[in-house]
N, C-alpha and C positions, 0 to 999 in steps of 0.2 A: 071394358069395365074391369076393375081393381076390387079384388072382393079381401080385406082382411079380416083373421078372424084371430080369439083370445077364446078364452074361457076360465073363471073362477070356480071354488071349489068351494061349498060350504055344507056344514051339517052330512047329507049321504045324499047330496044335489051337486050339478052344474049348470052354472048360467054358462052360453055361450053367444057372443055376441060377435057379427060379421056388419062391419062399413063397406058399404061398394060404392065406390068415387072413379070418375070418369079421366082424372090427371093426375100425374105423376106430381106436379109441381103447384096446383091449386085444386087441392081437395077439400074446399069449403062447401062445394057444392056434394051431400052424399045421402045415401039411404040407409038407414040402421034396419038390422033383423037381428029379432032378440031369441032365445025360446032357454029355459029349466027344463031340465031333467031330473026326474029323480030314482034311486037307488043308485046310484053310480058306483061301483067297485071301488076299494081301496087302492091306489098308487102302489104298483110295484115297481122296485128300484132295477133300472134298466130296460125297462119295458112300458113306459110313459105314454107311449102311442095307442098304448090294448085302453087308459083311461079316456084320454083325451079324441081318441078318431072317431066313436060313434056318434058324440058332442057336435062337432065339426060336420060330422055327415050328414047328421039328423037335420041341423039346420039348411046344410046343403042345398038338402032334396027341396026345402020347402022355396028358395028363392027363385023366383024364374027370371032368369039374365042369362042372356044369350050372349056371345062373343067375349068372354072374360077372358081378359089380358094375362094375368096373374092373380095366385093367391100369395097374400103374406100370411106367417104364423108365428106365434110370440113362441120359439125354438126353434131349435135345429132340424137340418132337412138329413144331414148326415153325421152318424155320433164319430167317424174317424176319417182316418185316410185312405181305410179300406173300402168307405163308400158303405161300413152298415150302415143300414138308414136309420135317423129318428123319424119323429111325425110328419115332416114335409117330406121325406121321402116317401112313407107307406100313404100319403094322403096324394102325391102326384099316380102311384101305381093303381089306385083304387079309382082315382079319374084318366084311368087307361093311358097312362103316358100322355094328354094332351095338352095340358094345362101347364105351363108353369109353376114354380111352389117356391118362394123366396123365404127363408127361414131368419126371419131376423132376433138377437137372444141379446138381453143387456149381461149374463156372466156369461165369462168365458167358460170352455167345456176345451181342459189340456190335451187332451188325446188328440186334437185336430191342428195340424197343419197347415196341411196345404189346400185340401178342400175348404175353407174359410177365409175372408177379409174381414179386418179390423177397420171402421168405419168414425171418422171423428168430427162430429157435426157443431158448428158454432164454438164455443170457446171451451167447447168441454176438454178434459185429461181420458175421459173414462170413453174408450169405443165400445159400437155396437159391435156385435157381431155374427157376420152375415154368414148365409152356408144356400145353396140352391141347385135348384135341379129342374130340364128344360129349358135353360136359361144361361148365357156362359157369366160367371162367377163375377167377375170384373163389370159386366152390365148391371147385375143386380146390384153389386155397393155404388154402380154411380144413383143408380135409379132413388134408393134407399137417399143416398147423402143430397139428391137434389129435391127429395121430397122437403115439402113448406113447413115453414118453421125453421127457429137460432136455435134451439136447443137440442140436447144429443137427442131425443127423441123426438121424432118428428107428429109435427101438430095433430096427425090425423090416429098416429097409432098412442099419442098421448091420450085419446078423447076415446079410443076405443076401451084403453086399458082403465080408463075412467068408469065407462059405462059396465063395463063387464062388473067392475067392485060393487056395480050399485046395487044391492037385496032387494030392493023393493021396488023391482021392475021384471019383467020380461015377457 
């Protein structure tokens, strides 16, 4: 199983919303887990992960799915070359080094190198761009550019970043 997650920010809440699809390359078949939080801390600049990982985690704990393949996260897994981690990093360490964590991000984030691939799906100019860990680098942007769907964003993380904007759910 393929668990992606997102999460939106609103008011002193987050919705945080996880698809878990069984194929890399037909993921029409999949299961949505939603859940709000609320007081959520304000966004501290460089420190992204202190918001967004208990989001992520909280919803986590509640999914029971056994043998996940990978998680996607709408950011980076590492902010440089040096391998500081962003969220996909502190979120593979917290699931004990065993998971997977593909960090897929539509801007680019200049400090990064070579830990990162530029990924360019269907006729677009404008690539994703991928950063992972557990996973060798080059797998992950195949994996990423063979997911379904022409469009730079592929259909399944299109429908998550959909659901996650939606207020009037979770």
């Amino acid at each position: 199983m393929i668990l992606a997650f997102d999460t939106y920010y609103f008011e002193n809440k987050a919705k945080t919303v996880c698809l878990a699809f069984e194929s890399w390359t037909n993921c029409e078949k999949h299961e949505i887990y939603t859940e709000i939080l609320e007081g959520i801390e304000d966004y501290i600049s460089g420190e992204f992960y202190k918001r967004e990982l208990p989001c992520i985690m909280s919803l986590y704990a509640k999914i029971n799915i056994e043998n996940v393949e990978a998680i996607i996260i709408d950011g980076f897994v590492f902010l440089d070359d040096n391998e500081k981690m962003g969220l996909g990093g502190h979120l593979y360490e917290i699931l004990d080094s065993k998971t997977p964590v593909i960090g897929v991000a539509k801007t680019n984030f200049a400090t990064i190198k070579i830990n990162k691939r530029e990924v360019l799906r269907g006729k677009s100019i404008n690539p994703l761009y991928i950063t992972a860990i557990g996973i060798d680098l080059e797998k992950a942007s195949e994996l990423i550019n063979n997911m379904s769907g022409q469009n730079r964003i592929p259909i399944t993380l299109k429908k998550l970043d959909t659901l996650t904007k939606e207020r009037n759910s979770g």
